[in-house]
N, C-alpha and C positions, 0 to 999 in steps of 0.2 A: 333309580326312579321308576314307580310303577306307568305299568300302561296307560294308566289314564288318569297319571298324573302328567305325564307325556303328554296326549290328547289337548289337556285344556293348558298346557303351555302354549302349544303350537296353535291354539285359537285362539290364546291373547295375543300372541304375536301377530297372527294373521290380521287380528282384529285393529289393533295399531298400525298396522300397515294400511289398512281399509280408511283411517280416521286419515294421516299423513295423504295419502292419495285426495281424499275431499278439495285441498288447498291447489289441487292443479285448475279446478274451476271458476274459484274464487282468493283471495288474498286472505281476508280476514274471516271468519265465520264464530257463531255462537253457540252456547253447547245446544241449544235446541238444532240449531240451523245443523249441527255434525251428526246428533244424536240420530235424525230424519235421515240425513244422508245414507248411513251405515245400519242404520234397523235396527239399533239399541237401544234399550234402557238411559236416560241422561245419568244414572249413575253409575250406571258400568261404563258410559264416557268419559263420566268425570273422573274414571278412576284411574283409565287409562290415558287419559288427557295428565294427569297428575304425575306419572311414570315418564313419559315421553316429556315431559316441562323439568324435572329435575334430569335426566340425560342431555337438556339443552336444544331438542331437537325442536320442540314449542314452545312457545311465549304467548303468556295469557298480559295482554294491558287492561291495568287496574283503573284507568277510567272505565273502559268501554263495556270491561268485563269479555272480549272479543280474545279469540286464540289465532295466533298467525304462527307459520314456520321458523325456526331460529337460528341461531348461527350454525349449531354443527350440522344441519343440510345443505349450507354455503361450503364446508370446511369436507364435507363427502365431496360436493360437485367439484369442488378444487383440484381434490385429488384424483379424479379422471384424467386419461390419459389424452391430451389435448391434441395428440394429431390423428386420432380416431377420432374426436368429436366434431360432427360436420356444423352443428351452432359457429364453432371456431375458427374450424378449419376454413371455412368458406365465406367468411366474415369479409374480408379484403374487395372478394370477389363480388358480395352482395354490393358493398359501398361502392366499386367501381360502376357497375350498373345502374344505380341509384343516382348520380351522380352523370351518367350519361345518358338515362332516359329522364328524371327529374320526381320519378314516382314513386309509392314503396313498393318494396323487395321482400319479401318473404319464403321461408325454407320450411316447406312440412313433408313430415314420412307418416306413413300410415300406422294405425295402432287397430287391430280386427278390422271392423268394418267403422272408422273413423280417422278422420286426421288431423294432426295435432301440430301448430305451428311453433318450430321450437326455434326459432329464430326471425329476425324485423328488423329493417334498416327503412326507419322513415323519411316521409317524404321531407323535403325542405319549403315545398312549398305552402302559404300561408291557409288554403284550403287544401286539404290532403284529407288521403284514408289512412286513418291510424290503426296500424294490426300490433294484438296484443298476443307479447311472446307467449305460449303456453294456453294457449286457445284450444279446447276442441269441437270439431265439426265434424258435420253429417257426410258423408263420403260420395254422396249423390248428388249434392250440385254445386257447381264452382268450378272456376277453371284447374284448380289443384286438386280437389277430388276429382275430376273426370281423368285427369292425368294418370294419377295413383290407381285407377280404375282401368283404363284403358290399356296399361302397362304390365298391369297385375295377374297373378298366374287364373285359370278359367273361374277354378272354385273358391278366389275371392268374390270375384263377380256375380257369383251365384248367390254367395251370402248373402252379400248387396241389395242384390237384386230380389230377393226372396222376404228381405226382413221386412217384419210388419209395421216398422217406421217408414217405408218407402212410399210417396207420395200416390196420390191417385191423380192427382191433377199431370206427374209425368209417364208418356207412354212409354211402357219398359222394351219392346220391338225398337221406336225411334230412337231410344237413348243407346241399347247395342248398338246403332248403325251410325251414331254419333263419334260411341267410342275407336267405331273400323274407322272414320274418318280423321280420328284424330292419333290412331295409330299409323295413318298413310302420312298425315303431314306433319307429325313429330313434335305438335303442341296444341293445346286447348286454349278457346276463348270462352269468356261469362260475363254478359249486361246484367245486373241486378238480376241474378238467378238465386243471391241467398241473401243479397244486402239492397237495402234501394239505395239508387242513386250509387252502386259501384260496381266497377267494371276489372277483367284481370286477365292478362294471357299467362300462360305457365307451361312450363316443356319440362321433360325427367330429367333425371339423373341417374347416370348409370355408371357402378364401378365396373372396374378392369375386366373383370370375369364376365359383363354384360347384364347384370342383376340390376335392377330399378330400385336406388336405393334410398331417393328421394324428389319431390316437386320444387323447383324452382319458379316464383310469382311474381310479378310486378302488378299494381293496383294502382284504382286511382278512381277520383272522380267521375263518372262516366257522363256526363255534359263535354267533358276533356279529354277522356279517353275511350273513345271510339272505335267502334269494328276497324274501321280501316284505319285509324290509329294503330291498334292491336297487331294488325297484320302487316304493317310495316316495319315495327319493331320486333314481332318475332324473330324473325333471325339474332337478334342480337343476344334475346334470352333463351336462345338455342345454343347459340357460343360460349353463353356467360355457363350454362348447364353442362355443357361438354368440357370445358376448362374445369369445373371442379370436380366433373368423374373422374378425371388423371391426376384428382388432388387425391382420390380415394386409395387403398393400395388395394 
């Protein structure tokens, strides 16, 4: 194969990989709504939308004319090795939590300067805060991004801290002195700092080696769940954090 026949193999691939990634945001989307996402042409979408649908990987429904994910991205995820995957592994431990403080429980690890909730064990109760698995967020406010941040080696924080999505309305001095604080007492809290009306404390997770290797959250209504609500239960979701780093190898 020539050079650049090479070339544009490897940017159709890249490029179907680009369109695949679209669906971590959204469930279903439309070739305009992927074409915008990814900065193509709608028929160099459609083309490669068409490639990826007969390998099975997308399913276009012939109502809506809408493209969603398809079985053999079920049939890859499967084949992960499930006592490296902390969604998994740490599953038990979520429900146990959940189930002793009565609110949701959530597991996000950082992806650059964002993070991505890849796990949820909802509330039971009839008003609750529903997190949806596979979320991504801003890394600057929340009690799980300040975790991820506050744990994080310098020149994440710098990213962070530098990038031109970063608010004006937060003071980037008081939010370093936030995160010294919340590396002294080993968990973050957040009142409606990205959702109104919700509240979360969240503590690391660290494997064997001492590496921060994810946020452990519990959430909830914040009429209900209260600073000193928050602060009463942290130890628990310090314990429940600690118990699943020794789940890590």
């Amino acid at each position: 194969m020539a050079v650049e026949e090479q070339k544009l193999t490897v940017r159709a691939v890249e490029r179907a990989m680009d369109i695949l990634l679209c669906f971590t945001e959204k469930r279903e989307l439309g070739l305009s709504e992927i074409s915008a996402k990814v900065g193509l042409h709608k028929s160099t979408v459609h083309r490669l939308l068409a490639s990826l649908e007969g390998k099975g990987f997308i399913v276009r429904d012939s109502h809506t004319d809408k493209y969603r994910l398809g079985i053999r991205i079920w049939e890859l995820a499967a084949s992960l090795d499930q006592t490296d995957n902390p969604a998994v592994l740490f599953l038990p431990e979520m429900e146990r939590l959940r189930d002793a403080i009565g609110e949701t429980v959530s597991l996000y690890i950082r992806d650059g300067i964002e993070r991505i909730r890849i796990q949820a064990v909802q509330s039971r109760q009839a008003i609750r805060r529903v997190a949806e698995v596979g979320a991504r967020l801003p890394l600057y406010v929340g009690a799980s991004s300040k975790v991820l941040l506050a744990f994080a080696d310098e020149d994440v924080r710098d990213r962070v801290l530098n990038d031109p999505s970063w608010p004006d309305s937060v003071e980037r001095q008081a939010y370093l002195a936030q995160l010294e604080d919340i590396r002294k007492l080993g968990y973050a809290t957040s009142i409606e700092e990205r959702e109104l009306g919700a509240a979360a404390v969240a503590a690391p997770i660290f494997n064997r080696s001492g590496q921060l290797a994810a946020a452990l959250s519990i959430s909830g209504p914040s009429n209900r769940f209260t600073l000193q609500k928050m602060q009463e239960i942290a130890p628990k979701v310090i314990e429940s954090a600690q118990v699943m780093g020794k789940l890590l190898r």
